[in-house]
C-alpha positions in Angstrom: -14.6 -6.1 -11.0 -11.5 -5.7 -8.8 -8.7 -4.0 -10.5 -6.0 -6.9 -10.2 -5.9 -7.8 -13.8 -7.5 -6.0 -16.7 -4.7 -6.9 -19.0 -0.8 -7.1 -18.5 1.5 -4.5 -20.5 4.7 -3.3 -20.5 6.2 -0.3 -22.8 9.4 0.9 -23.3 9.0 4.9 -24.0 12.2 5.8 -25.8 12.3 9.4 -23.8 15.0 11.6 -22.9 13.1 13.8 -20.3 9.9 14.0 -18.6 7.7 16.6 -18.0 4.6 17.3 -15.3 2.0 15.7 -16.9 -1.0 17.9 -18.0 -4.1 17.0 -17.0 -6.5 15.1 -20.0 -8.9 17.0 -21.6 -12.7 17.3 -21.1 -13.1 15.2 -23.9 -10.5 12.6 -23.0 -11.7 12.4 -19.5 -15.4 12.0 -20.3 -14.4 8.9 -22.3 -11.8 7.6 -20.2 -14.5 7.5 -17.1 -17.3 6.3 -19.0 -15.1 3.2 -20.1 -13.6 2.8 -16.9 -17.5 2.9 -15.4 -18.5 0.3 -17.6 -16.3 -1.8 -15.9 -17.3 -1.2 -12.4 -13.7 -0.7 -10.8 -14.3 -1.1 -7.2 -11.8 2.0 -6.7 -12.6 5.4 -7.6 -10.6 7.6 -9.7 -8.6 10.4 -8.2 -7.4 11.8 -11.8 -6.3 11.5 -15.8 -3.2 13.2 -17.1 -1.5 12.6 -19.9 1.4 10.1 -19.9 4.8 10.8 -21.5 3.8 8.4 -24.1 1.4 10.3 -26.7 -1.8 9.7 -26.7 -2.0 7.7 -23.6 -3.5 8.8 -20.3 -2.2 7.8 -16.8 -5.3 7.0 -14.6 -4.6 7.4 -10.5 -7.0 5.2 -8.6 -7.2 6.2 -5.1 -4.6 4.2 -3.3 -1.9 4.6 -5.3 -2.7 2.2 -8.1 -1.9 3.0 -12.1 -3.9 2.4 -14.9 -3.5 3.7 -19.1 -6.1 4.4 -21.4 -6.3 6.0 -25.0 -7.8 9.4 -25.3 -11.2 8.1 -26.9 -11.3 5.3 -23.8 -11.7 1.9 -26.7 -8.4 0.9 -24.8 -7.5 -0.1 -21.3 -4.0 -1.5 -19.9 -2.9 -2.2 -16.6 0.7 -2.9 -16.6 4.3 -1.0 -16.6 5.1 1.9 -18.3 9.0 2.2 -18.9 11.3 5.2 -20.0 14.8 4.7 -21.3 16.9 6.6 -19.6 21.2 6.9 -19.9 20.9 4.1 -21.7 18.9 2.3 -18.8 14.5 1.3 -18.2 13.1 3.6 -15.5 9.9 1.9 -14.4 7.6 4.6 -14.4 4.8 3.2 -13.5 6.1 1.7 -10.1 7.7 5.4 -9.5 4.1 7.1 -9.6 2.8 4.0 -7.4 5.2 4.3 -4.8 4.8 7.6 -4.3 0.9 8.0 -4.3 1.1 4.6 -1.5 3.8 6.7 0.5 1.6 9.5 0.9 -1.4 7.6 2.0 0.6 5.3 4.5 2.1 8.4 5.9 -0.5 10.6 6.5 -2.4 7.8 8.8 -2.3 9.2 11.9 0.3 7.9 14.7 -2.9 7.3 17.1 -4.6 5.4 14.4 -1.6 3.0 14.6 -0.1 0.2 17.1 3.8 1.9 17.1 6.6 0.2 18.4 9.6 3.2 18.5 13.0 2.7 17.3 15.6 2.2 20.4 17.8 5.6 20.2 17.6 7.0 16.8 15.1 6.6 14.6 17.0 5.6 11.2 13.5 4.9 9.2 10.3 3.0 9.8 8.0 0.4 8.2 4.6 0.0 7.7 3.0 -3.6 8.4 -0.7 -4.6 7.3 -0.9 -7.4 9.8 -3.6 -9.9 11.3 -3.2 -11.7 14.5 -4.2 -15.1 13.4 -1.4 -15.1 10.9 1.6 -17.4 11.7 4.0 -15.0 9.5 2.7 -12.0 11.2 3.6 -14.3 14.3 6.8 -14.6 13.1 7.7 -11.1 12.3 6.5 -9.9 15.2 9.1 -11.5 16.9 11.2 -10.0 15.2 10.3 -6.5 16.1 12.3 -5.9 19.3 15.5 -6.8 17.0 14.1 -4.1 14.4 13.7 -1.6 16.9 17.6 -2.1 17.9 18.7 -1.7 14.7 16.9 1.5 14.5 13.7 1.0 12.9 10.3 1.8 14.0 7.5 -0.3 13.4 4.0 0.6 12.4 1.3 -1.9 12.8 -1.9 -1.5 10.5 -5.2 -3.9 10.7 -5.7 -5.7 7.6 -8.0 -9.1 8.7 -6.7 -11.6 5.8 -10.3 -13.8 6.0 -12.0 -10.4 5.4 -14.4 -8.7 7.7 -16.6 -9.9 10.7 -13.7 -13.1 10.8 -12.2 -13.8 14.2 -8.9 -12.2 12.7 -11.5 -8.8 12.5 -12.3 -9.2 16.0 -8.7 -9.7 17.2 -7.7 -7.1 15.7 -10.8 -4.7 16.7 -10.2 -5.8 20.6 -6.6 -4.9 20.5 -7.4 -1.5 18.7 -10.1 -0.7 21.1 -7.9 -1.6 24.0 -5.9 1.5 26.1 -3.0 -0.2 25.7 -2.6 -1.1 22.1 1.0 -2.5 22.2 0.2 -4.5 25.6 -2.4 -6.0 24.1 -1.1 -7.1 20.4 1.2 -8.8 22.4 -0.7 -10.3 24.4 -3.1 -11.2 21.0 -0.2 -12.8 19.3 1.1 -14.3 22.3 -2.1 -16.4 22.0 -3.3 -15.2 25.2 -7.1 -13.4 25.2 -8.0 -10.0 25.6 -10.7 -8.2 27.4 -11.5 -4.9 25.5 -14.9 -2.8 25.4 -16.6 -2.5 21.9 -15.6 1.2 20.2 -15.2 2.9 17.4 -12.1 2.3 15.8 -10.6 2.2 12.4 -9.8 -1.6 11.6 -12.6 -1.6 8.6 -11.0 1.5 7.5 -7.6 0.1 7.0 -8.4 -3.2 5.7 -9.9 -0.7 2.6 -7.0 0.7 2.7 -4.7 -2.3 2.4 -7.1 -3.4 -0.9 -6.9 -0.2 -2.4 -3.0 0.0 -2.5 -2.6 -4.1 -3.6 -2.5 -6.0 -0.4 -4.0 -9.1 -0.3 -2.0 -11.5 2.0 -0.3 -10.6 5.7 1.7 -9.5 7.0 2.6 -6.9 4.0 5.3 -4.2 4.5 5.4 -0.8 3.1 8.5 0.8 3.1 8.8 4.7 3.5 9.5 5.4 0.3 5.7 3.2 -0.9 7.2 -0.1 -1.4 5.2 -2.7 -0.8 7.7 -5.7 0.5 5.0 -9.4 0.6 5.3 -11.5 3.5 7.7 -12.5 5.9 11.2 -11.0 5.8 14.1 -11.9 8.5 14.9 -8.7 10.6 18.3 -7.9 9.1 16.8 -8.3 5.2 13.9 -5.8 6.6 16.3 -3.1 8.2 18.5 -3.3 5.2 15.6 -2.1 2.6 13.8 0.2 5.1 17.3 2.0 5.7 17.6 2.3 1.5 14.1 3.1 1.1 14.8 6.9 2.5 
């Protein structure tokens, strides 16, 4: 059972500060996993705290994802968690998201990636799932010279949108295993074939990835900050939210 919907919530958490949450005790946590078991999540859990909302527990799924449960597990909710705060909602959930997702994309190593550098200075970067049968990711990618200009640095992940052993998985695996990995995405979208030895290389990898943190369609765009930004965006719209996303 994927985790995409359980059930959708939202609560508003009247709240005038927030603390570090504790983590759940034994007790909690036993039943909390032994639920979440029952329903075969295809993610595994990476830990329960409490939330600031008493007696509910935040549930991390590796990834980044957020789920809430009650202390004796007979209750499940995926959905957002909101604290009022100055008078205004503060998405909590998203905030813990966001955060977990910005330390995963950014800890995948630069070699691991196709990278197309900003011109000059580096104002921020992006993150793009992408697959090179996509027309979108087509689209986009001719986009990225413009990107680059305006000071953004684009980071290209494998994510084959027909799932693996498609042509969009071979595609992608040819242009990863080529020595020239920029050379030959462009080339690859360009329409034009490759020739590229089989190797070892970590498309499989990072199409797990992509499912793990909510990506389901290409190209998707994670900004620095964990934002994950759907489908096509024109260049200036892009720049604009990677450069507020510091």
């Amino acid at each position: 059972m994927r985790v995409t919907q359980i059930f959708a919530a939202a609560a508003i958490v009247l709240a005038s500060s927030l603390s570090m949450f504790a983590q759940a005790d034994d007790a909690a946590d036993k039943a909390i996993r032994e639920t979440l078991g029952t329903l075969k999540l295809d993610v595994p859990i990476e830990s329960i705290a409490v939330s600031p909302l008493n007696d509910l527990y935040e549930v991390k799924l590796q990834g980044g994802r957020v789920l809430y449960a009650s202390a004796d597990g007979q209750f499940v909710v995926q959905g957002y968690l909101f604290q009022m705060k100055d008078g205004k909602p503060v998405n909590l959930t998203e905030k813990t998201e966001r955060l977990a997702i910005s330390k995963t994309i950014n800890a995948i190593p630069m070699a691991e990636m196709v990278v197309y550098p900003a011109i000059g200075e580096t104002k921020s970067h992006i993150t793009v799932f992408t697959d090179t049968t996509c027309p979108y990711c087509h689209k986009l990618h001719a986009e990225v010279p413009e990107l680059n200009r305006l000071g953004i640095e684009v980071r290209y992940l494998a994510f084959p949108r027909q799932g693996l052993n498609s042509p969009g998985d071979e595609q992608l695996q040819a242009v990863w295993c080529s020595t020239d990995k920029k050379s030959a995405m462009d080339r690859m979208v360009a329409g034009k074939n490759i020739d590229a030895p089989k190797c070892a290389n970590p498309v499989t990898k990072q199409y797990a990835m992509g499912q793990s943190i909510g990506v389901n369609g290409t190209p998707a765009i994670v900004l620095a900050d964990g934002q994950i930004i759907p489908g096509y965006q024109p260049a200036p719209q892009v720049a604009k939210l990677a450069l507020s996303a510091q």
